[in-house]
N, C-alpha and C positions, 0 to 999 in steps of 0.2 A: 504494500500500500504506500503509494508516495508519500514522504515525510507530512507536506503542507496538509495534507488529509489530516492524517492522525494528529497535526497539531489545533485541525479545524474541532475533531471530536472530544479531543482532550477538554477546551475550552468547552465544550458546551457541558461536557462532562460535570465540571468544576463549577460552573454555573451552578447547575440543581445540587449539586452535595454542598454547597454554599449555603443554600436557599432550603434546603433538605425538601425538595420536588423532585421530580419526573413530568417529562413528558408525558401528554395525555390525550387518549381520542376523546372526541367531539363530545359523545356519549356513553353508555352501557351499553351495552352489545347481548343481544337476545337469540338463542342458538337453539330451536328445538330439540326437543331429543330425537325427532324422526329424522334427524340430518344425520344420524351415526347410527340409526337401528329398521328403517324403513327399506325394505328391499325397492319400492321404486324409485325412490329418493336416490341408493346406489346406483342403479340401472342409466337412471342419469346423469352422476359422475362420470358412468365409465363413457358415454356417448360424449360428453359436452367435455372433460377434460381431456381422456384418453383417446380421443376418434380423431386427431388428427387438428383440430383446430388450432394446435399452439405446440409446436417445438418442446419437446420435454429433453432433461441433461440424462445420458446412459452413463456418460465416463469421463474420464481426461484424456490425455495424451498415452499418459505413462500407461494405461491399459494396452496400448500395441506398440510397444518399442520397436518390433522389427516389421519388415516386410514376413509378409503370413499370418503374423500374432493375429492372434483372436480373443475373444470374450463374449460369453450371451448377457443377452439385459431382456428379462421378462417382461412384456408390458399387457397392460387387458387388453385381450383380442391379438395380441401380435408379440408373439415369443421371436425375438432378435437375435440375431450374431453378428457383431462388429469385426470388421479386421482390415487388417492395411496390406493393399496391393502393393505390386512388386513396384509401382514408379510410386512409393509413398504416400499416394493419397486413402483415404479412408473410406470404406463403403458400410452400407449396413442391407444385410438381406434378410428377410423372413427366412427363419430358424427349419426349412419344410424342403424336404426333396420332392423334385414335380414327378418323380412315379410315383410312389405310394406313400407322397406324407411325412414319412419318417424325420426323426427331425435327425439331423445334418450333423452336429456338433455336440458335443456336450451331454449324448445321450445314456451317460450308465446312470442307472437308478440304483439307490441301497435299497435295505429290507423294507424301507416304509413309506418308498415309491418317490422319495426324493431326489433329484437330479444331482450326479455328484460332479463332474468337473463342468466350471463354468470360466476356465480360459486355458489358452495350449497353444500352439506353434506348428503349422502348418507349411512345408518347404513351396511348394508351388499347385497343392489343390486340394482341393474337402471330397472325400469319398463315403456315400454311406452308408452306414453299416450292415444297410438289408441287403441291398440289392450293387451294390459299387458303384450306384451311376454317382460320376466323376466330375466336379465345376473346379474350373481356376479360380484365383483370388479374385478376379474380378468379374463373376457369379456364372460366366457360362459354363454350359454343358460343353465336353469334352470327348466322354468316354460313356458307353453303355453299354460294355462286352459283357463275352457268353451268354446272348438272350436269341441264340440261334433264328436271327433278322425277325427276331419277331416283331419289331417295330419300323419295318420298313415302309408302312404307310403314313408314319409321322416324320418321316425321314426330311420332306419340306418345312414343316413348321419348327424342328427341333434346329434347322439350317438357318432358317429364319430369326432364330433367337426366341420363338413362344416358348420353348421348355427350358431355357437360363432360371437361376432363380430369381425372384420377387424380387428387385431392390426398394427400398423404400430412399427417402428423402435423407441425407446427413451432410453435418456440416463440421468441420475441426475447425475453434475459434479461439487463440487466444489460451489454448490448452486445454479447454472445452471441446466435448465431443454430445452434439445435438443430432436428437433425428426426430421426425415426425411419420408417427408410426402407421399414418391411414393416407392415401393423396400422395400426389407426387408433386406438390406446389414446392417452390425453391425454398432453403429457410435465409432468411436475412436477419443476419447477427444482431445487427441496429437496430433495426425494427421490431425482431422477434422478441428478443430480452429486454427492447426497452434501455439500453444503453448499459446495461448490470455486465456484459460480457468485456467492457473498456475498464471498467472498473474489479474486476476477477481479473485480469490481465496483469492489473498493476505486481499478483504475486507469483508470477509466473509459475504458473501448476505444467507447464510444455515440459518444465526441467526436474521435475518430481520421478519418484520410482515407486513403483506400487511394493509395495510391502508382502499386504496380506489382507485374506476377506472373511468373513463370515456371515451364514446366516440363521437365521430365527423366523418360528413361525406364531405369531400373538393372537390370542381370540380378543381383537382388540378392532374396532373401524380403523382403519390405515389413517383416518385426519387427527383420529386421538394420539396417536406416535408419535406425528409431528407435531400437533401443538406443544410436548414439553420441552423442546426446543426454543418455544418463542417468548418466555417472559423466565423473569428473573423471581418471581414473587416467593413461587414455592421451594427457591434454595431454603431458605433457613427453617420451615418445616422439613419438608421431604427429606432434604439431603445434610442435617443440621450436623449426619458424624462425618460424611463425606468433602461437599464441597461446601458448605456454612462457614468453616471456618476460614478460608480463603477468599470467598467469591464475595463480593455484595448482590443483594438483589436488585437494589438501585441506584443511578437512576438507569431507564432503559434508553438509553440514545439509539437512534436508526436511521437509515435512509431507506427511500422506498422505492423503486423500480417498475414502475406497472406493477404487477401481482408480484415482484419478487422486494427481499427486502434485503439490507444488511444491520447487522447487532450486535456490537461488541459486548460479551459479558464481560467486565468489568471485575479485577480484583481487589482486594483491600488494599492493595500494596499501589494501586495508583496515583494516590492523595503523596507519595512521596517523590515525584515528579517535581513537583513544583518547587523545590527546591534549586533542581538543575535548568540550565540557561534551554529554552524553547529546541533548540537545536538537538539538544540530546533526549526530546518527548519522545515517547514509541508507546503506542497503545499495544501493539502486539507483543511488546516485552509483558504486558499489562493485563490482557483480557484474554479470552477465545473469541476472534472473529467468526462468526456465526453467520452465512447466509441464505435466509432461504430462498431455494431454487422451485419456484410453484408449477407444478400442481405437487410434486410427490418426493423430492428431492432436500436438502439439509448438506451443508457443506462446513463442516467446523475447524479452525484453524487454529489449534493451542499455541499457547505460550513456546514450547521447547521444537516450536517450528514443522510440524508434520501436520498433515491434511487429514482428516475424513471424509469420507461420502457415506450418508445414511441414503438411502431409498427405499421406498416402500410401495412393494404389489398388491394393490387390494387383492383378493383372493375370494373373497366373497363381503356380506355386509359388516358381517361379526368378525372377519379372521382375514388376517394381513402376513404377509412374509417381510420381514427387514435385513435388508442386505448393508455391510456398512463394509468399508476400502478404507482400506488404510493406506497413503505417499508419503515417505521420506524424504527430506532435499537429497537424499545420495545415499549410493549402493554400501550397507553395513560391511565396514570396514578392517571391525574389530569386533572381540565377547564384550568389552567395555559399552560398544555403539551396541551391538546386539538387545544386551541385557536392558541398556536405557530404553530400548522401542519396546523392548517384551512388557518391564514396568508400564509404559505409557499406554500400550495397547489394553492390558489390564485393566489398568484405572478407566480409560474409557468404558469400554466395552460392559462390564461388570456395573459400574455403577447405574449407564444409562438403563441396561436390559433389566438388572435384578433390581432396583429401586425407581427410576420412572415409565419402563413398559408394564412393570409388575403394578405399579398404580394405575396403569390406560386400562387394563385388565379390569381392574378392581371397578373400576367408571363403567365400562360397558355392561358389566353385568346387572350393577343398578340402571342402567339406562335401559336395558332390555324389560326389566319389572313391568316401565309402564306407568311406574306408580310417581315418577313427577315429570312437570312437563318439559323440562330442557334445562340448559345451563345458562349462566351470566359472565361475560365476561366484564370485568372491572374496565372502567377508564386508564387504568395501570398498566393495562395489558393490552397498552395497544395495538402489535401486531396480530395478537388472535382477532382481532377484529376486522383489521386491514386485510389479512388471508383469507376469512370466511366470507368479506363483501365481495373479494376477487375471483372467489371460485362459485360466487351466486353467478357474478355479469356472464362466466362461461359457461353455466349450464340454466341461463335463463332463471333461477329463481332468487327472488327479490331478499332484501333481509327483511326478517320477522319485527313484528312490534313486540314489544315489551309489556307481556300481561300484567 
């Protein structure tokens, strides 16, 4: 993040812990519960966010170092694989071989039907595993031996390119890897994000290296995962052994991007800045920059300089999958580097799943009862407000009034 930035947020920072405010929307924010428990209410999430209307983030860069590398990115209605062609640029195709289906990549399941590898390295073509028909990196058909010409009367259209696979829309931005998973409309970095990809830019995620990934599957709505992401409020309950003692909860400074925002959470240890001459201010020595990347995405950048990508596949209205990526600035060098990413990875990972997914859990199940009519969010919490008014304008539904 360029220096003048962080010296722009500091001050506004210092502002409110002066004044001891926050930042604050307009109003109270009124959220039915049929927005995290109504199956038609879901039904048009997945049309209005996931259908193709708006560029959604798969990955970074560092997801395909080489020509070949691959990675799937699940999305509703269109299971993905990313990878980088042999002249370096980036493609994304539907995850589906045009014989039978099969999906292409990525296909071993364990015992409980789960997909287990979701990236690997490919020298010069994807062969699948049913049948061997064969595409290069940049998705034709190749090859469809031993099927004794039994397909010699598609022999025209397979020439023609109808049997290549699916590409869909993507774009590599800035170290950003965008695709739009329905349409073939071009994505425009500018336009699409709303100017948030000039400003991800400033930290150069091109030059990161993926770490490591995992995931989780929550009987949780997929918006309930992300909103613990978006305020500060419930550090000092929730997390009072964890991060209370470091983090403050306020104030919440942000900027807002069309439907995306940025949010430094703010440490205790940043009021000691002020001591040192403007020139040596760093919020990121300071905070976790925090962005969210709307509709489904969460991008968080600690202190000790390494990236996360949370994402989340609805899966149905109750039950989400959360996939989170872990980037290093640079290939572990040393057990000393090692060991520091294991701790860090830890500490993320564990606190968010075992104390704030285990709380969206705890939410959904009351919100399933019935038995009240929705939640509130505080004027404190501005960006859950900001989010939920931007994913109504996508799927047509307006915000509720406040009974």
């Amino acid at each position: 993040m360029k220096h003048e930035r962080q010296v722009a947020l500091l001050k506004q920072a210092f502002e409110h812990i002066d004044a001891n405010t926050t930042p604050m929307w307009d109003s109270l924010y009124w959220n039915p519960a049929e927005r995290y428990t109504c199956p038609d209410h879901f039904r048009l999430e997945m049309a209005g966010l996931f259908g193709g209307k708006v560029p959604l983030l798969a990955g970074f860069s560092p997801d395909l170092p080489t020509p070949g590398s691959w990675f799937t990115c699940e999305l509703p209605g269109a299971p993905l694989f990313l990878t980088r062609a042999a002249d370096g640029s980036v493609k994304a195709f539907l995850n589906i071989c045009r014989h039978r289906g099969s999906r292409l990549v990525g296909f071993e399941l364990d015992a409980e039907g789960h997909f287990l590898q979701h990236r690997g390295q490919s020298h010069s073509a994807f062969t699948c595993p049913y049948h061997a028909w064969t595409y290069n990196t940049g998705g034709k058909l190749i090859r469809h031996a031993n099927d004794m010409n039994g397909f010699n009367q598609l022999q025209g259209k397979i020439d023609s390119g109808e049997f290549n696979l699916i590409d869909v829309a993507c774009l590599e931005t800035e170290g950003m890897l965008l695709v739009r998973p329905q349409g073939k409309e071009p994505i425009d970095a500018q336009r699409d994000t709303f100017g948030m990809h000039s400003r991800m830019g400033e930290f150069g995620f091109g030059n990161f290296h993926f770490y490591q990934e995992v995931f989780w599957d929550f009987a949780a709505n997929w918006k309930l995962l992300i909103e613990t992401f978006m305020e500060g409020y419930h550090i000092a309950a929730l997390h009072r052994n964890t991060l209370a003692p470091k983090f403050r909860c306020y104030p919440v400074i942000y900027e807002c991007f069309g439907p995306h925002a940025l949010f430094p959470l703010t440490r205790k240890s940043i009021t000691e800045q002020r001591d040192r001459p403007e020139s040596e201010w760093s919020v990121l020595k300071h905070a976790s920059t925090v962005f969210s990347v709307s509709p489904h995405a969460v991008l968080n950048i600690p202190m000790d300089g390494h990236m996360e990508l949370w994402d989340f596949q609805p899966l149905d209205v109750g039950r989400t999958r959360a996939r989170v990526r872990f980037y290093i600035p640079r290939p572990v060098q040393s057990e000393a580097e090692e060991a520091r990413w294991i701790k860090s990875w830890k500490v993320s990972t564990e606190v968010i799943s075992g104390e704030d997914f285990t709380q969206q859990q705890n939410i959904q199940i009351n919100l399933a009862t019935g038995r009240i009519p929705g939640v509130v969010f505080g004027q404190n919490e501005p960006l859950l407000s900001h989010y939920h008014r931007e994913l109504g304008k996508l799927t047509g539904v307006p915000d509720a009034q406040l009974p």
